[in-house]
N, C-alpha and C positions, 0 to 999 in steps of 0.2 A: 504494500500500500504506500501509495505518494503523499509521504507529507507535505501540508501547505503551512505556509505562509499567510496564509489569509482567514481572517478572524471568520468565529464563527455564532459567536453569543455578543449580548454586550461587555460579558467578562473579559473574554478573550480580545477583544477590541481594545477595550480600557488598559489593560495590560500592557497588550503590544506598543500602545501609544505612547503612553509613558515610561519606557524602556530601562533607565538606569537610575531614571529622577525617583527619586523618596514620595512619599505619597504628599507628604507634606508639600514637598515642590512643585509638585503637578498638581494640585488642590490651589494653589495661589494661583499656580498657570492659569487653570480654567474659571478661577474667582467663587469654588465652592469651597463649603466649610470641609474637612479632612475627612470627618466621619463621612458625610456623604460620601466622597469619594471613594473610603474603603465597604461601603453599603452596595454600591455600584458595581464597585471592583467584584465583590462577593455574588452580586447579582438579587442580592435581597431588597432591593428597590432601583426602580427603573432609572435611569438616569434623563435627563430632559434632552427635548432635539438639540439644542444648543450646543451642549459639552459630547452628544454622538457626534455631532457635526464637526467639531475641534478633532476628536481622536478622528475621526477619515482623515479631513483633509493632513494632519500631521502624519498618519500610517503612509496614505498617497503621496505624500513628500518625499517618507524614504523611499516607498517602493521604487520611486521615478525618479529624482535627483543624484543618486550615488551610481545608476546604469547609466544614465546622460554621457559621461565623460570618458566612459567605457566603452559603449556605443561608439562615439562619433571617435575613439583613436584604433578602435579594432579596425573602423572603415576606411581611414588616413590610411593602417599597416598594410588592408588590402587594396587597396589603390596603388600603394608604391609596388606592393607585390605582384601587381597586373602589370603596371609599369616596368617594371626588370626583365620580367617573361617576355613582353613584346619586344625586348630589345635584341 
C-alpha cells in the first residue's frame, strides 16, 4: 500500500500543517486559544473554515514551493543534456 502524503481527517490536516511549530506556536499563528487547537488536533471538536482554510493553503505551500526549484533545474539538466547529444 502507497502511503500518502495527503491528509485525510481534520486531525491529520492540522498536524501536517503545523509541522515542527509547538502547538502553542501554531495557536498564535492561527489566532486561536491552544486548547482549541489541541481539541482540533484530537478531532474532539470541529475546527472553523477559517483555520481548515490556513492548514490547506500552508500544507499547498509545501507540497508546491520546495518541487518549484527542483522542477525547473531537472528541466535546465535536460535541456543541456539534449543539447550535448545533438552535438
Amino acid at each position: 500500500m502507497v502511503e500518502s502524503r495527503f491528509p485525510r481527517s481534520q486531525k491529520e490536516l492540522i498536524k501536517l500543517a503545523r509541522g515542527a511549530a509547538t502547538q502553542r506556536e501554531f495557536a498564535m499563528r492561527l489566532k486561536v486559544d491552544k486548547s482549541c487547537l489541541s481539541r482540533y488536533e484530537s478531532g474532539k471538536l470541529g475546527a472553523p473554515v477559517r483555520v481548515i482554510d490556513e492548514c490547506l493553503k500552508i500544507v499547498a505551500n509545501g507540497l508546491v514551493e520546495p518541487s518549484s526549484p527542483s522542477i525547473a533545474s531537472a528541466l535546465e539538466h535536460a535541456r543541456m543534456t539534449v543539447k550535448c547529444l545533438e552535438q
